[in-house]
N, C-alpha and C positions, 0 to 999 in steps of 0.2 A: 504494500500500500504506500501511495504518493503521498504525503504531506506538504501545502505548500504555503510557507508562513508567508503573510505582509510586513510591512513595515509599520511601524507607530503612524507615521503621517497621513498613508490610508487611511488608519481609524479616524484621527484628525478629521479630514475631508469628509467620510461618511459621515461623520456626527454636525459638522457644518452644514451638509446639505440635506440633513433630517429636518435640523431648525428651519431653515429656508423653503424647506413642502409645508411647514409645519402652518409659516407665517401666511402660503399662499391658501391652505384649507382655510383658515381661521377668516381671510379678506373675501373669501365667495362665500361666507356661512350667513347666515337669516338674519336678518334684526332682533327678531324676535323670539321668545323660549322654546326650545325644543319640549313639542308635546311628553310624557313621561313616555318608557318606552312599556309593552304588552308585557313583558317580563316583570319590569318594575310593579305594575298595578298587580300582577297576578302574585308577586312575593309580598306584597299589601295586604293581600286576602287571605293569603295562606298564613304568615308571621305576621296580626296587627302589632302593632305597639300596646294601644289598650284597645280595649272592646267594652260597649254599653248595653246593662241588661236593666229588665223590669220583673219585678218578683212576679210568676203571674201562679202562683201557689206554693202552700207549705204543706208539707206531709209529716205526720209524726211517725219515726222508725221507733225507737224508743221513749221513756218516760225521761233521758237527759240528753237524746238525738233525734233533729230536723230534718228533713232532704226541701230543702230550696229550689224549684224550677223558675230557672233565669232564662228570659225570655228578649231573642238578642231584638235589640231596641234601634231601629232603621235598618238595620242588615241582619243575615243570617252569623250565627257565630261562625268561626272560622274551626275549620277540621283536624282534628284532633286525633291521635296515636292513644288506641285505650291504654290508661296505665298514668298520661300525664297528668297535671292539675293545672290550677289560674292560680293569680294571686287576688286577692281581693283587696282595693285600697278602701280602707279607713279613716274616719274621721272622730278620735275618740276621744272627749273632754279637750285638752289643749293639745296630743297630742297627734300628730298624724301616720300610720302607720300602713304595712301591707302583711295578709299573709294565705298563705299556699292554702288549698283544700282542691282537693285530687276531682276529677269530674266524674261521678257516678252514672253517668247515662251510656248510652251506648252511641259512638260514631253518629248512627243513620237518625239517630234521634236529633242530630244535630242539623243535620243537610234536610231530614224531613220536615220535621218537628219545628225546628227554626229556636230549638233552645238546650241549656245543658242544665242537667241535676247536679249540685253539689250537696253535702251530707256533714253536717256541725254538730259535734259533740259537745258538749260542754265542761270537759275533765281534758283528761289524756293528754297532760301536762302542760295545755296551751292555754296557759292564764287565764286570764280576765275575757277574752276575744268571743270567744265558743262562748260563754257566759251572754255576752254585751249583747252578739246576734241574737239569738235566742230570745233575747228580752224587746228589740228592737227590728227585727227584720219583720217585715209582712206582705202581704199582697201589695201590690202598687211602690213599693220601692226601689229606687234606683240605684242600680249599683254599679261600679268600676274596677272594673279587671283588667290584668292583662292576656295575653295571649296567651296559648296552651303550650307547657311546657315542661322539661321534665325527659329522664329518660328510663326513668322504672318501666320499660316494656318489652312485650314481647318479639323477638326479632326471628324473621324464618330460618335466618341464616346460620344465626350466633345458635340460640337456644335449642331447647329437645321438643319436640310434641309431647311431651307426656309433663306438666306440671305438678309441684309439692306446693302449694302457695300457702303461707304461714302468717297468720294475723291477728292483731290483737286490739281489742278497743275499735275507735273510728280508722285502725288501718286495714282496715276492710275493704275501705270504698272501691278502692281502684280495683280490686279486683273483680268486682261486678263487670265492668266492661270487657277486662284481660279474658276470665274464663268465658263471658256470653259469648263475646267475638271469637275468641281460638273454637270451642265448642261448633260454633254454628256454621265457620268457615273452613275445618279441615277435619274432615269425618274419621282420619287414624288419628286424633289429638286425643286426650284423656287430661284429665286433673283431678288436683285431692285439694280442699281446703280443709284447713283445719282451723278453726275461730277459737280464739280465746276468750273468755269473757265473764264475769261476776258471778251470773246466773243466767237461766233463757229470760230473763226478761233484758237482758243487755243486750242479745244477739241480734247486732243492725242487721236486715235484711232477712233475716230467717226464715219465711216464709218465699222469699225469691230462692233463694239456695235450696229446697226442701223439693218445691216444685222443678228446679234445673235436676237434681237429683232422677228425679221423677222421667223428665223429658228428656235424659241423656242415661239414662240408665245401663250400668256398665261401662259409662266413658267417664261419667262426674260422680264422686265420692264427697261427701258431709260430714265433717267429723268436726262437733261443736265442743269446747271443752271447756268445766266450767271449773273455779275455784271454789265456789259455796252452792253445790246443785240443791235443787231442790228437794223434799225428804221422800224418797220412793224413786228417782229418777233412775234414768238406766242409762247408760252412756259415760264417755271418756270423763275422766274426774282429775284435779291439779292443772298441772304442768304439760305446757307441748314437750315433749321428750324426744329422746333418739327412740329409746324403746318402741313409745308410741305410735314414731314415724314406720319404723322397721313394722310391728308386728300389722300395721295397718297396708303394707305395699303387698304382704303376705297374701293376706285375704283378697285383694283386686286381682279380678282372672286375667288369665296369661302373667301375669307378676311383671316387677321389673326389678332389677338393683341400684342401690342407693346413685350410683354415676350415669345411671340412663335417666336421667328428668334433672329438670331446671329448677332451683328454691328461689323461689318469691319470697323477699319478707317484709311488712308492712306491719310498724306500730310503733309503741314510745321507746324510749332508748332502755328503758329497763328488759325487753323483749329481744331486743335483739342482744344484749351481753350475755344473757338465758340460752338464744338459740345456738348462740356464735358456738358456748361451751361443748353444748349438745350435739352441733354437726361434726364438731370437731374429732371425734370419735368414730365418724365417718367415713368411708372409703368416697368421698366427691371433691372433685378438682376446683378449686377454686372460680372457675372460669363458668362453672352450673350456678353460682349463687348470686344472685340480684337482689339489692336491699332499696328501702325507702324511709327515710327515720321520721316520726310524727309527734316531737319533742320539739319543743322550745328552747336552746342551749341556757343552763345555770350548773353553778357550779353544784348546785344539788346533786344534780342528775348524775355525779360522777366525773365532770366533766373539768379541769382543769385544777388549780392548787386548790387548799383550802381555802373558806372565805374569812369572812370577819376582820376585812383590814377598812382602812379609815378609805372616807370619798377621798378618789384621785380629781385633777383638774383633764381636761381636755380641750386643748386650742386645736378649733376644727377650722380648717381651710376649705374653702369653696367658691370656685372660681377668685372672686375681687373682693370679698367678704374674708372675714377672722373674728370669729365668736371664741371663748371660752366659757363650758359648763364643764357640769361635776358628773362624773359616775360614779356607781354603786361597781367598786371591783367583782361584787355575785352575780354581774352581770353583763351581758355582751358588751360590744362597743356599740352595736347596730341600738339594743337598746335604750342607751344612754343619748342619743342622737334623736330616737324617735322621742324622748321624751320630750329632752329640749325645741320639741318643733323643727325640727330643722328637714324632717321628709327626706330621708337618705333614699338613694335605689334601694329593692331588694325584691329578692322573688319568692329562691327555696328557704332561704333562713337554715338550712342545714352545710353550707361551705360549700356543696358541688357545683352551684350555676356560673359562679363568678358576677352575677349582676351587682352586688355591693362593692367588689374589687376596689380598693382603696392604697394610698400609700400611707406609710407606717416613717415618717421625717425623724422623731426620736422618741423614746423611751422605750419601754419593754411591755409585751404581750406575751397571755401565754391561750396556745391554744387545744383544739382537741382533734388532734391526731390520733388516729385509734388504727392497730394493723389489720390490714384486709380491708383499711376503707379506703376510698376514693374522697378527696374533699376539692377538689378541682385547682388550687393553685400549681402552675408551672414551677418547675426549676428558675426560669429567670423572673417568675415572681419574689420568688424569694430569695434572690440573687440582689434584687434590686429593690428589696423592702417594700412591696405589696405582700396583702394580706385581706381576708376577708369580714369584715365587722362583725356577721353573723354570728363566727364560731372563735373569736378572739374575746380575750379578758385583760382588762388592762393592769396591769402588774405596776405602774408607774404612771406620774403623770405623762400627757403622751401630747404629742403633735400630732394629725394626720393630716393631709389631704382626701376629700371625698370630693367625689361626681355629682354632676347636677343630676336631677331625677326626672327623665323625658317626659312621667306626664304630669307631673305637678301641676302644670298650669290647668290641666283639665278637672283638678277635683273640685275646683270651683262651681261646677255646673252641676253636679250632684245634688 
C-alpha cells in the first residue's frame, strides 16, 4: 500500500478555502429564519422539555395510595418506554420542588387515551410530597411535568424473556406497564412478581395482578408477600428471600435457573440492601439485574456519614446571581436548594440522570456510592469537581455552581 503525505501548506490552503465557501453559503442564505427542520419538531414530540396535564380523575389503590389520571392538556402526552416515570414540578409552601413517580398506565393508553396514570403513596420514605398530593390533588388540577424518563426497562436485546421483578411498597408501579407490555407482546415471555407489603390491604394493584395471573396463566406468576398477614391467611409470609425466589422458579412449569431471567427491583432503599444480600448467594451475573430506588436520599437511610453536625453555609452560584443559605448536613445539597427557593434542575433524585449535574468550587461532600450501582457521574466529572446535589451531603461549608432550570419560567402558569 501507497501512502502519500502532503505538506503542512496544503492543509493551510484547504482550511483557507473552506472559510471562503463558507462566506459565499452564508451571502446566498435567506433573510429570514430557517423554518425548524421535521427532525427537530418530531424530537419535540418524542423528548418534550415539560409536558401539561389536567387531573381528569383519582382512583383509590389503597387506604395511603392514589393512581392520578393526567390528562395531556392541548396535546397528546409524549410516548413513553414502560418502566420510565415524569417528574412532577411543585409548588410547596415557599418552597419549589420536582419529583419522579414512574407512569402506571400502559404505552397505548397514552397515544389512545390521550393520558398517563401515575400512582402516590404517601410513606415509602418520600417525605412530606406523597402526603401534600394526597391532600391536594383533584379532578380539574393542573399539573407540570417533565418528559418520560428513566431507564429501568425492558430491553429485547440486553435482557431475558423470562422476568423475576421484585417490589416493595409504591415500587410496584412501573411494573404494571413492564409485565402488561412484555406479557401481551411476546407470547415465549413469562414473569414472576413478587410484592412486598404490610398486609393485602397494602397491595397497590392487587386485583390487576390477580386477574393478569388469570389471563396469562402459566406465563404470569403472583406471589404477594406480607410482613403482618392476616390471621388465617395462606401464602408467602416475611421476607422476599433467595429461598423464596429458588423454591418458587421450582414450581413454574418447564423451570428455569436463577441466570436464565432478568431481576427487576423496584422500592425504598431498605429493599434493595435486603435483596442485594439475598441474590448475592446466587449463581446470576451481574448484567441480569436492573434496579430502581424509590427513596428520598438522608443520611437515615444508611446513606453517607453520621448526622448530627451543626448547619453548614452554602454560597450557590447561578448564572450572574450569588446567594448564601444554610443546610441541614442530614440532608442532600438538592434539598437544601429546594428549600431556599432557588428551583435547582432535577428529575431522578437518585444520582443516575445527571439533570442536577453541578460543580462542586470548594469544600467537601460526601456521597453515596454503593457497589453494583450505577449513579451516572463520569470519570471526568469527577476529575473536574462535578457532582450530583441529589445524592451529595455537604461535609463543609461549600461553594457550588448550579444550572438554571429550563422550565422554571413555566411554573408560573400552573
Amino acid at each position: 500500500m501507497k501512502v502519500k503525505i502532503h505538506g503542512p501548506l496544503r492543509d493551510i490552503l484547504a482550511f483557507i478555502l473552506h472559510i471562503n465557501r463558507r462566506k459565499r453559503i452564508f451571502k446566498r442564505a435567506k433573510a429570514f429564519p430557517v423554518e425548524p427542520g421535521r427532525m427537530n419538531i418530531l424530537s419535540e414530540e418524542l423528548h418534550p422539555l415539560s409536558q401539561r396535564f389536567i387531573i381528569d380523575s383519582v382512583i383509590t389503590e389503597t387506604a395511603d395510595a392514589n393512581t392520578y389520571r393526567l390528562k395531556g392538556a392541548g396535546r397528546r402526552p409524549a410516548f413513553f418506554i414502560p418502566g420510565q416515570y415524569i417528574s412532577i414540578n411543585l409548588q410547596i409552601g415557599g418552597s419549589t420542588l420536582a419529583r419522579p413517580f414512574s407512569i402506571s398506565s400502559m404505552p397505548q393508553e397514552a397515544a389512545d387515551g390521550g393520558y398517563y396514570d401515575i400512582t402516590v403513596k404517601n410513606s415509602d420514605g418520600g417525605g412530606f410530597v406523597g402526603r401534600w398530593i394526597m391532600e391536594n390533588w383533584k379532578a380539574g388540577t393542573g399539573v407540570l411535568s417533565s418528559g418520560p424518563a428513566g431507564a429501568f426497562t425492558w430491553e429485547r436485546l440486553r435482557d431475558c424473556s423470562t422476568l423475576v421483578c421484585i417490589a416493595g411498597g409504591s415500587g410496584v408501579t412501573p411494573f404494571k406497564p413492564i409485565i402488561g407490555s412484555l406479557l401481551s407482546g411476546d407470547p415465549s415471555s413469562r414473569a414472576v412478581l413478587f410484592q412486598g407489603a404490610r398486609n393485602s390491604g397494602d397491595l397497590i394493584f392487587r386485583k390487576f395482578w390477580e386477574e393478569t395471573a388469570k389471563k396469562y396463566d402459566g406465563r404470569f406468576f403472583y406471589v404477594p408477600v406480607l410482613t403482618e398477614p392476616e390471621s388465617g391467611r395462606q401464602g408467602a409470609e416475611g421476607f422476599i428471600t433467595a429461598d423464596l425466589i429458588t423454591r418458587t422458579m421450582k414450581l413454574i412449569p418447564g423451570g428455569f435457573t436463577a441466570d436464565e431471567c432478568s431481576y427487576f427491583i423496584c422500592g425504598p432503599e431498605g429493599l434493595h440492601s435486603f435483596i442485594d444480600k439475598e441474590l448475592s448467594g446466587l449463581d446470576i451475573s451481574g448484567k441480569r439485574i436492573r434496579r430502581e430506588e424509590y427513596s428520598v436520599n438522608t443520611r437515615s437511610s444508611g446513606v453517607g456519614s453520621p448526622g448530627g453536625k451543626k448547619v453548614v453555609s452554602l454560597t450557590v452560584r447561578q448564572g450572574d446571581s450569588n446567594l448564601e443559605i444554610k443546610a441541614d448536613p442530614d440532608e442532600t445539597v438538592l434539598v437544601a436548594l429546594e428549600r431556599a427557593g432557588l428551583d435547582p434542575p432535577s428529575l431522578c433524585r437518585t444520582g443516575e440522570c445527571g439533570w442536577c449535574r453541578s460543580r462542586l468550587v470548594s469544600g467537601k461532600i460526601s456521597g453515596n456510592k454503593k457497589p453494583g450501582r450505577r449513579f451516572g457521574l463520569r470519570m471526568a466529572d469527577e476529575k473536574f469537581g462535578y457532582f450530583h446535589p441529589c445524592s451529595a451531603f455537604p461535609e463543609s461549608d461549600l461553594v457550588i455552581e448550579i444550572p438554571p432550570n429550563p422550565v422554571k419560567n413555566l411554573r408560573s402558569s400552573l
